[in-house]
N, C-alpha and C positions, 0 to 999 in steps of 0.2 A: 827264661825271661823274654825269648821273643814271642813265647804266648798269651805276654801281658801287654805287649805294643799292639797288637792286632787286633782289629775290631773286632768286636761282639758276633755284630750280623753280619755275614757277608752281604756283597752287591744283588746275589739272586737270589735271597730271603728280605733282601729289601725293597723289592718291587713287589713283594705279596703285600708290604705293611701297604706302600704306595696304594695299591688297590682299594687293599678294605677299605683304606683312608677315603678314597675315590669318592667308594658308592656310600659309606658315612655323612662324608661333607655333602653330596647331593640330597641327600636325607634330614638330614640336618636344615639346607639352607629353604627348603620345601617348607619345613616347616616353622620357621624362622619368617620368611617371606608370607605362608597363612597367616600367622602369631599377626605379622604387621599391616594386612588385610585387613584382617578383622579390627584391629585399636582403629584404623582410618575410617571403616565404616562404622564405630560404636562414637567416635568423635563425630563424623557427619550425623549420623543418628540423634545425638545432646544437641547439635547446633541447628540456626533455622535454616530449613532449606531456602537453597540458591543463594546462600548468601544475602539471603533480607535482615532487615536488623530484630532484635529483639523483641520490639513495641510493634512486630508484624503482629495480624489476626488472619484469621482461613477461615472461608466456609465450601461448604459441596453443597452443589448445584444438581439438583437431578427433575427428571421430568414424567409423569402418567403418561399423559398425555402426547396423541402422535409425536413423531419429530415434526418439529420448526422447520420450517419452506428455506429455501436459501435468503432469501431475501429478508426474510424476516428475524434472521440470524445477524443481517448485515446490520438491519435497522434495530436493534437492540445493543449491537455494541458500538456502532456511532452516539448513542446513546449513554451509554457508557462513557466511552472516551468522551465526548461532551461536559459531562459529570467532574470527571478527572480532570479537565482540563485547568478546570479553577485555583487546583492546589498543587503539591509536587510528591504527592502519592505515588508509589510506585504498583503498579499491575502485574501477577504472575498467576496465567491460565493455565492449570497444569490437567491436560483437558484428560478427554478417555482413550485418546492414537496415543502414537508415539511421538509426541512432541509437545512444546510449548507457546504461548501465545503470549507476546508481552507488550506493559504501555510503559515506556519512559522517556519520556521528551527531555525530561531532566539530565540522562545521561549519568544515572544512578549507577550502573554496569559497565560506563564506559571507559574505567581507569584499570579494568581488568585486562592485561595482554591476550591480543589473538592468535593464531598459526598463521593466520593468513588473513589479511583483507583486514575490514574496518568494522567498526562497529556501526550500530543505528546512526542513524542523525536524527535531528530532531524530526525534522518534514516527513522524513520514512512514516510515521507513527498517522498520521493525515494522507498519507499518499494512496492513490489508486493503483499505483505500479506494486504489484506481491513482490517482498522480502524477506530473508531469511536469512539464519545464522545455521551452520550446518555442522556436526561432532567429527572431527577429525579422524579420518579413517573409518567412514562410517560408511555402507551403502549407499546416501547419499550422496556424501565428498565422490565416491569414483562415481558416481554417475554423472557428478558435474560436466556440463560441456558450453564452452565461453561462457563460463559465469552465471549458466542457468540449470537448475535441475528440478526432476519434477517432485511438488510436495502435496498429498492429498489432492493429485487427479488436477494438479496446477501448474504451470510450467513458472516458477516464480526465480527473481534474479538473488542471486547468491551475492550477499553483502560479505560477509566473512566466516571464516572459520574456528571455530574455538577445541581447546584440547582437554587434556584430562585436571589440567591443575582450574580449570574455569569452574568460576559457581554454575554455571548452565550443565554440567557436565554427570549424567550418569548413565549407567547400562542399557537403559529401558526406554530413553529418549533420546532421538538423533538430531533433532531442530527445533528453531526459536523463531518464530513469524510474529510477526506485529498482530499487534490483539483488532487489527482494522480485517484483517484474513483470516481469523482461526476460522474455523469451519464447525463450529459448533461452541454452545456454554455451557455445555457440564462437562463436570469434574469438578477440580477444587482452587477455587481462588484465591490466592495470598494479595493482599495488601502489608503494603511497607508503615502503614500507621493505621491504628484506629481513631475514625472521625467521624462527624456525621455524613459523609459523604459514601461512607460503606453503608450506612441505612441506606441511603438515597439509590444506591446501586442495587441493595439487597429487595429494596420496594419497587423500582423498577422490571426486577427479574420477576417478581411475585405477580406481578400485575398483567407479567405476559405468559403466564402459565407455569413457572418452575417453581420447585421447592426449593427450602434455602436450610442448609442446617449449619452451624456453628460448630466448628471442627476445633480440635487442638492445631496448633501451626506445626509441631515437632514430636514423636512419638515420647509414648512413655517411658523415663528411665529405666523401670524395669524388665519392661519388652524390648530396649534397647541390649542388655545386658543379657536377656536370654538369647536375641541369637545371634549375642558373640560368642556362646558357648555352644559352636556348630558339633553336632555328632561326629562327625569328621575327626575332630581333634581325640577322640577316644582310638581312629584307626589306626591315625600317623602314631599316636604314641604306643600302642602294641606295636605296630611295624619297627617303632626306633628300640622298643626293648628286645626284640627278639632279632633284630640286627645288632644291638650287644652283644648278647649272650652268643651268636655266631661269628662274632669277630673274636669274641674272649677266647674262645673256645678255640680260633685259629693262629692266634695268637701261644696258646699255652701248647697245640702241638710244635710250633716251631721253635721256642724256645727249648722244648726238653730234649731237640734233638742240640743242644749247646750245655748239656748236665757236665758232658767231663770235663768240657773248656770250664765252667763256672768252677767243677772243681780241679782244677788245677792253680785256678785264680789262688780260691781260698787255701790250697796247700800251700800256695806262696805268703799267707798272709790276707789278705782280704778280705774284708766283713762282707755282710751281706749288704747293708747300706752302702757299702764303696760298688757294690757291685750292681745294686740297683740303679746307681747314678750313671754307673757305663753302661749298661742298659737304656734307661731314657735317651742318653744321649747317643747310642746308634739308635734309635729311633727316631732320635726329634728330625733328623733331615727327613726321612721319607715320609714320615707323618706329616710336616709341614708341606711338602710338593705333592700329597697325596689332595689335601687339605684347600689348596689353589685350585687343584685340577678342578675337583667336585665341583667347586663353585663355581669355574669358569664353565664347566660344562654346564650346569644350570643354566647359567647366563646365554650361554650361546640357543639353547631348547627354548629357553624362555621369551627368548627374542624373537625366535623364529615359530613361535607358537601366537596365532591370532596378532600379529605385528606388534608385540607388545617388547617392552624395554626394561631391564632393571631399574633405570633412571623413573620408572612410575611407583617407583618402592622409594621407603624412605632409605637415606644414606646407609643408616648404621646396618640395615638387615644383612650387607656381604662383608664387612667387617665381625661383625657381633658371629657371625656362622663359620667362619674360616677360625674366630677363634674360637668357639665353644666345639667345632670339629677336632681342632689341636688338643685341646685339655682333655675332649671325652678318649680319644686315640691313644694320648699320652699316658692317662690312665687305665685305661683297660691293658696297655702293651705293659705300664708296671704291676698291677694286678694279676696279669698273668704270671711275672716272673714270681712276686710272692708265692705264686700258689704252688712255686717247681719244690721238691725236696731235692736241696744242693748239699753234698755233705763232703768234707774231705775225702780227699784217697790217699791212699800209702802209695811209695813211689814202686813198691811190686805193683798191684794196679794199674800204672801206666804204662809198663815195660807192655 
C-alpha cells in the first residue's frame, strides 16, 4: 500500500518533463506570437493606411523627366499647401526615402499619443524652421542631440516622437516632416477626402512635369491574405511536429521504466483510467513550470532582441501559448502512457 501513496514520477524524471516542456512552450509561443504578427499586419493591410479615413483616395506621382532643382520642389509644394489651405483635407506624402511628408493644420493626427514630445502645430505646417516627427528607437531617435537630428542631408528640430501603436508607424519609415520640407514629390499621395481640390493639386503637378496615376488607397484583399500565408509557417509547423514525435517518444521511454510500479498499481485493483489520472497529475506540476519557463524565456530573447517587448504583441499571445503548451504536454505525457503495455503480476513476480 505504500506503493500506492507514492508518486508516479519521481523529482528527477520530473525535470526531464520540466525541459521538453521548456523547449515546447518556446516553440509554441514563436509561433503563436507569428500567428499574431501576421492577423496585425493582414488587419493593417484591410485598413487605410496611417490611419486616414475611408473616403481617403491615393495617387503616385512619378517623373521622365530630369529631377526638379531644389527649389523648384519648394515652389510646387507651397503650391500645394496653398491649395490645401482652403479646406481641411488632410495630406500624406508617402515619398520614395524612408519617410513621410505631411500637411495638417487641422490636427487631424493630433489626438494620437506620443513617446515623447508634441505633435505639429498648426504654424509648423507654414514654417521655415524644418520639423519632424521621428519612430521611436529608430536611427534617428539615437541620433537625436538637443532636440535636433539630421534628416535628408537637414539638420531639422525634433518635434516629437511616436511609437509602435501610432498610425505613422512602420518598418520601412522612420520620420514625418511637414509636406513644406519633403525633399522631393514622388511617390504616393493620400488625401483624407476626395474633392475638387485633388484635381487642382493633380493639374498642378501635371503642368510641372509629373505624371499622376490613380492608385488604390489599400491593397487588395486578396493579396492581403496571400502574404499572411508566409512559407515560413510550413517550417514552424514541421519543426512543432517533429518536436512532438521527440517529446512523445521521450516521454514513452520514461514512463516504461515505471511498468512494475503501474503493475503493482493494478494488482491492487486499479484500472487503467485511475491510473492514467495519477499519471497526468504527476505531470501536470512540471508541465505547468516547464510551460512558464518557455515563455518567459521567449520573453526575456524577445526583449532583448532588436529592443523589442512582448507588450508590441497582443495580450492574449502569452496566455493563449502557456496554455496550448500545457494541453499539447499534457497530452502527449498521456499518450505516451496509453501506448505502455501495463499488465498484472502475480505476487511471485514481485518477490
Amino acid at each position: 500500500m505504500k506503493e500506492q501513496s507514492r508518486s508516479i514520477v519521481s523529482w528527477r524524471h520530473g525535470w526531464v518533463i520540466v525541459l521538453a516542456t521548456l523547449f515546447l512552450s518556446c516553440a509554441i509561443t514563436v509561433f503563436t506570437s507569428f500567428t499574431a504578427i501576421q492577423l496585425i499586419l493582414f488587419r493593417q493591410a484591410l485598413s487605410m493606411p496611417y490611419g486616414l479615413p475611408e473616403e481617403a483616395v491615393a495617387f503616385r506621382v512619378r517623373r521622365h523627366a530630369p529631377p526638379s532643382q531644389v527649389h523648384e520642389v519648394e515652389s510646387a509644394l507651397s503650391e500645394v499647401a496653398r491649395i490645401l489651405a482652403a479646406s481641411d483635407t488632410v495630406l500624406v506624402l508617402e515619398g520614395v526615402d524612408f519617410g513621410l511628408a505631411l500637411y495638417d493644420p487641422k490636427g487631424y493626427f493630433a489626438g494620437y499619443p506620443l513617446e515623447q514630445g508634441a505633435y505639429f502645430g498648426r504654424d509648423d505646417f507654414y514654417s521655415d524652421l524644418p520639423m519632424a516627427l521621428v519612430s521611436y528607437e529608430s536611427p534617428l531617435h539615437h541620433m537625436t542631440q538637443q532636440g535636433f537630428t539630421m534628416i535628408e542631408g537637414k539638420m531639422m528640430q525634433v518635434r516629437g516622437v511616436y511609437g509602435r501603436e501610432h498610425p505613422f508607424f512602420t518598418d520601412e519609415r522612420s520620420f514625418v516632416v511637414s509636406l513644406l520640407h519633403s525633399s522631393s514629390l514622388l511617390g504616393t499621395w493620400y488625401f483624407s477626402k476626395d474633392s475638387n481640390l485633388v484635381v487642382d493639386v493633380t493639374s498642378l503637378l501635371q503642368s510641372r512635369g509629373y505624371i499622376t496615376q490613380v492608385v488604390a488607397a489599400k491593397p487588395d484583399e486578396g493579396v492581403a491574405r496571400r502574404r499572411m500565408f508566409n512559407p515560413l509557417y510550413v517550417m514552424v509547423v514541421a519543426g512543432l511536429v517533429f518536436m512532438f514525435f521527440n517529446i512523445f517518444l521521450a516521454n514513452f521511454v520514461l514512463l516504461s521504466r515505471y511498468r512494475n510500479h503501474f503493475a503493482i498499481h493494478v494488482r491492487f485493483g486499479a484500472t487503467r483510467g485511475s491510473l492514467l489520472a495519477k499519471v497526468l497529475l504527476s505531470g501536470l506540476g512540471p508541465i505547468c513550470l516547464g510551460a512558464l519557463l518557455g515563455a518567459g524565456l521567449y520573453a526575456i530573447s524577445f526583449r532583448l532582441s532588436d529592443g523589442f517587448n512582448l507588450v508590441f504583441l497582443p495580450a492574449w499571445v502569452a496566455p493563449l501559448s502557456i496554455a496550448i503548451a500545457i494541453i499539447a504536454s499534457l497530452s502527449l505525457w498521456g499518450i505516451a502512457f496509453l501506448a505502455q503495455r501495463v499488465r498484472t503480476m502475480d505476487m511471485g513476480e514481485l518477490r
